[in-house]
C-alpha positions as CSV (number, residue, x, y, z in Angstrom):
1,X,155.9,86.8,61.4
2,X,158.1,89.5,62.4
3,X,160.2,90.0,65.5
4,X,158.7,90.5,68.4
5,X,158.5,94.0,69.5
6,X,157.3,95.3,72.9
7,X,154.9,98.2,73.7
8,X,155.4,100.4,77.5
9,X,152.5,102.0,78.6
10,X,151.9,102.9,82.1
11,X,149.8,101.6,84.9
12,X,147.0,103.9,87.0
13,X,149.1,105.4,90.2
14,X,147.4,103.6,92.9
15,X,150.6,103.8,95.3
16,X,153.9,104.6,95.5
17,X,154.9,100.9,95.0
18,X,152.6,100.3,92.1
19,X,153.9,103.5,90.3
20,X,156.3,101.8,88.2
21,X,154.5,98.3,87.5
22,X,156.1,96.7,84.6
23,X,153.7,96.5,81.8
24,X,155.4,96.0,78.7
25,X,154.1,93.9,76.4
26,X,154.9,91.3,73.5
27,X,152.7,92.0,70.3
28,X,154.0,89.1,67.9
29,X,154.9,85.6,69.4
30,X,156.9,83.0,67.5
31,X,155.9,82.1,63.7
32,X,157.0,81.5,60.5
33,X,156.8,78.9,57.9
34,X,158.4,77.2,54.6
35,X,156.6,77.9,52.1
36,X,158.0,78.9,48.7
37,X,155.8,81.9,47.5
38,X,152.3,82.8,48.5
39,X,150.3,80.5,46.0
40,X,152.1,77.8,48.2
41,X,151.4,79.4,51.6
42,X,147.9,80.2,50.6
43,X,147.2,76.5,48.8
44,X,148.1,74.8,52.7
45,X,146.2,76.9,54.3
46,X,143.4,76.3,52.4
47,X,144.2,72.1,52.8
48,X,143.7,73.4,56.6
49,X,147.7,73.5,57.4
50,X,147.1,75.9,61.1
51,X,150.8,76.9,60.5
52,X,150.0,78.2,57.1
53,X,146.9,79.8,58.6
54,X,148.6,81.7,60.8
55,X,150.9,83.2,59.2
56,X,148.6,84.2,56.3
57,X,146.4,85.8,59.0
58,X,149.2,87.9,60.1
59,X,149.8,88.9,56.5
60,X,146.5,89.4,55.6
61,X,146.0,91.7,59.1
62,X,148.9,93.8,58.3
63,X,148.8,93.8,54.2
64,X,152.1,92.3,54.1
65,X,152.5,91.1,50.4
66,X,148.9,90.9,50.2
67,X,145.5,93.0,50.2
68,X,145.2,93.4,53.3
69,X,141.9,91.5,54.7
70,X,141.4,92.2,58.6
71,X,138.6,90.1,58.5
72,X,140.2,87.5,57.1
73,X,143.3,87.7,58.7
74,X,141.2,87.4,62.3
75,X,139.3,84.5,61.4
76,X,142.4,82.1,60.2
77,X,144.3,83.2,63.2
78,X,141.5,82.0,64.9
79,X,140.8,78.6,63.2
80,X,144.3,78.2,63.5
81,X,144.4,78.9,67.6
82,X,141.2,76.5,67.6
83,X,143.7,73.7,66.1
84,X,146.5,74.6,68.6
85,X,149.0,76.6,67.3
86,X,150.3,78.5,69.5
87,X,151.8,81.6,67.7
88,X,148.2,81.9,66.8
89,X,146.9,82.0,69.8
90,X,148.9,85.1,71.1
91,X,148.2,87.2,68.1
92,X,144.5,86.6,69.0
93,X,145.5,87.6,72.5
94,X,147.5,90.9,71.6
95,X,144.0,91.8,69.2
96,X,141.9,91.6,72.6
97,X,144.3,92.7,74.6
98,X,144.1,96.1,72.6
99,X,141.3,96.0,70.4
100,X,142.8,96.2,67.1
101,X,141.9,94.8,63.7
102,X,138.1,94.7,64.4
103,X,138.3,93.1,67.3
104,X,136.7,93.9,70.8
105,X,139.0,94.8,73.7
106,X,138.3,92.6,76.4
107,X,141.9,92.1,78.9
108,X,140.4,89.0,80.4
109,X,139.9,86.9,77.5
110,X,143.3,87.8,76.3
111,X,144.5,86.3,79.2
112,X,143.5,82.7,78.2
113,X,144.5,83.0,74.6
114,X,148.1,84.1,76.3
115,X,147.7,81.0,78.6
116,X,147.2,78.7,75.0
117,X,150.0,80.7,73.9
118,X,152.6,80.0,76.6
119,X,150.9,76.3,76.9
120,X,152.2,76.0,73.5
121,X,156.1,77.3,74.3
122,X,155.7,81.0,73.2
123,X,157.5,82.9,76.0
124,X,156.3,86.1,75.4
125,X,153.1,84.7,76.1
126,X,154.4,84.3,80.0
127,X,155.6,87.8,79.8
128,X,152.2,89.3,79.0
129,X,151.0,87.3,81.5
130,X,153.4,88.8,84.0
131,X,152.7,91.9,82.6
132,X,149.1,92.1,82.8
133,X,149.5,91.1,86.9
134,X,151.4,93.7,87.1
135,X,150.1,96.2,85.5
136,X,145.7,94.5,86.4
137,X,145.1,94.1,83.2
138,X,142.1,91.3,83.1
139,X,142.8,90.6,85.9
140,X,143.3,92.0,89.6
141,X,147.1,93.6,90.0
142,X,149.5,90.6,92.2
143,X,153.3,91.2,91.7
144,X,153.8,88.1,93.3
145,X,152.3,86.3,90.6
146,X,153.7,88.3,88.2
147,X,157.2,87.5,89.2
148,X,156.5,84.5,88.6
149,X,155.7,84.5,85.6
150,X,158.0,87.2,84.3
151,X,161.1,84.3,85.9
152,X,159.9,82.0,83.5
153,X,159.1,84.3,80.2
154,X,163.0,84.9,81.4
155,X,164.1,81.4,81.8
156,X,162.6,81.2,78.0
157,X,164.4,84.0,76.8
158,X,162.8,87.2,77.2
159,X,164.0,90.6,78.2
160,X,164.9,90.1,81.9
161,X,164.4,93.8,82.1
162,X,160.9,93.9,83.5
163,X,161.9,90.7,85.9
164,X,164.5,93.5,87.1
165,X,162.5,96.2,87.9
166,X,159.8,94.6,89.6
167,X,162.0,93.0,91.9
168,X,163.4,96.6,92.7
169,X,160.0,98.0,92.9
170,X,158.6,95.4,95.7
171,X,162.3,95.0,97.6
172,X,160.9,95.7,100.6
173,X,158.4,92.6,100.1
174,X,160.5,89.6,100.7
175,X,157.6,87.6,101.4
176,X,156.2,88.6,97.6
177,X,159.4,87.9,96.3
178,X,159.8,84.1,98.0
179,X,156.1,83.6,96.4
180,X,157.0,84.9,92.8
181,X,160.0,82.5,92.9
182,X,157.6,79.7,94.0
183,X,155.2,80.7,91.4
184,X,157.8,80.2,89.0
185,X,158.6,76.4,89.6
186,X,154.4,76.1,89.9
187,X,153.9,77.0,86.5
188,X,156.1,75.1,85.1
189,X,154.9,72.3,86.7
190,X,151.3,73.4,85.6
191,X,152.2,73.9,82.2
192,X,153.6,70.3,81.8
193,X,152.1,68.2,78.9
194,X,149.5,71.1,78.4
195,X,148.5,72.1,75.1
196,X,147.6,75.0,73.5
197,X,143.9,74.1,73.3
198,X,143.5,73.5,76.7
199,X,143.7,76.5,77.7
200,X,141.6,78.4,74.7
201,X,138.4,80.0,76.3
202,X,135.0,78.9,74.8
203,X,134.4,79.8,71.0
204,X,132.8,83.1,70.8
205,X,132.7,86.4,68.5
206,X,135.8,88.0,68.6
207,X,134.6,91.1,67.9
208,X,132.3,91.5,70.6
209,X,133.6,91.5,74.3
210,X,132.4,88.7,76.6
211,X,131.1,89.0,80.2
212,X,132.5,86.1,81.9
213,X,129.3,86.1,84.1
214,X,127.1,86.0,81.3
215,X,127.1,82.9,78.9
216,X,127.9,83.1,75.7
217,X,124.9,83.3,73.1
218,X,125.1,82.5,69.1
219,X,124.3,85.9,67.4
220,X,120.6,85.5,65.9
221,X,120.3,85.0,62.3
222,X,118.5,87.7,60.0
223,X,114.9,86.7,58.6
């Protein structure tokens, strides 16, 4: 997979402190593999290899040495989330978070395929997770807990830029701040021994968003 890269985009005024939430966001994760051409990469993925999976689902959703298969792409990037691989399981977050490659937009569930992701040692999963506090995507806006997480996606090796202006932005919260750097150690702690798929939300459609009040219902066959 490539690089990560990040997307700004700005948050609704609400006040003058949440003006200038930080809400970039990490579209790739981690990835990769070792395979020696794409007969080889496409042979272990078939053999069920999630690493292999993954990173022919990215190829196949962007067309990258391949004809490109959205469809496809989605559902290996899925099988290979639902066998714990981590990189895998952010893609799937960035889809929802946006609603790209024919599949629904829905923040919230994003949110737990970013949890699998970080469970799984992806930091730019814990910066989209500080990001969406921030910015109340899936969930409702706490900069506290965003600073929290945005310390460790920092800790981890991610731009420390967003870390930087949030802190600026919420100064004149000290008591925020002392949380966010409690939150920090917390998660860390919670994160401890986790794995990537315990923290996947129940198997549903991905292209279909899911009411978290609602349960989830197996689409009904065609007579």
């Amino acid at each position: 997979m490539t690089p990560a890269a990040l997307l700004a985009a700005k948050a609704p005024k609400e006040s003058k402190e949440k003006e200038s939430a930080p809400v970039l966001m990490s579209r790739t994760g981690g990835g990769g593999g070792g395979w020696a051409d794409l007969k080889e990469l496409q042979q272990a993925a078939t053999k069920g290899n999630p690493k292999a999976e993954a990173q022919l689902g990215e190829m196949l959703l962007r067309g990258d040495g391949i004809a490109q298969d959205q469809t496809k792409g989605v559902a290996l990037l899925e099988k290979a989330a639902r066998a714990g691989n981590s990189a895998a399981a952010f893609r799937i977050g960035m889809l929802l978070a946006h609603g790209e490659s024919g599949v629904a937009k829905d923040p919230a569930r994003a949110m737990a395929y970013f949890q699998a992701g970080a469970a799984g040692g992806e930091p730019e999963a814990f910066f989209n997770i500080g990001a969406a506090y921030a910015s109340a995507r899936g969930v409702k806006r706490n900069y506290a807990e965003a600073l929290g997480w945005l310390i460790v996606a920092r800790q981890k090796g991610t731009d420390a830029s967003a870390e930087q202006s949030l802190r600026t932005q919420i100064k004149s919260r000290a008591d925020w701040i002392a949380t966010g750097e409690r939150r920090a150690k917390e998660i860390e702690a919670e994160f401890a021994g986790k794995k990537a798929v315990d923290f996947l939300p129940p198997v549903a459609p991905l292209d279909v968003a899911v009411d978290p009040l609602r349960p989830v219902l197996p689409k009904a066959e065609k007579s």
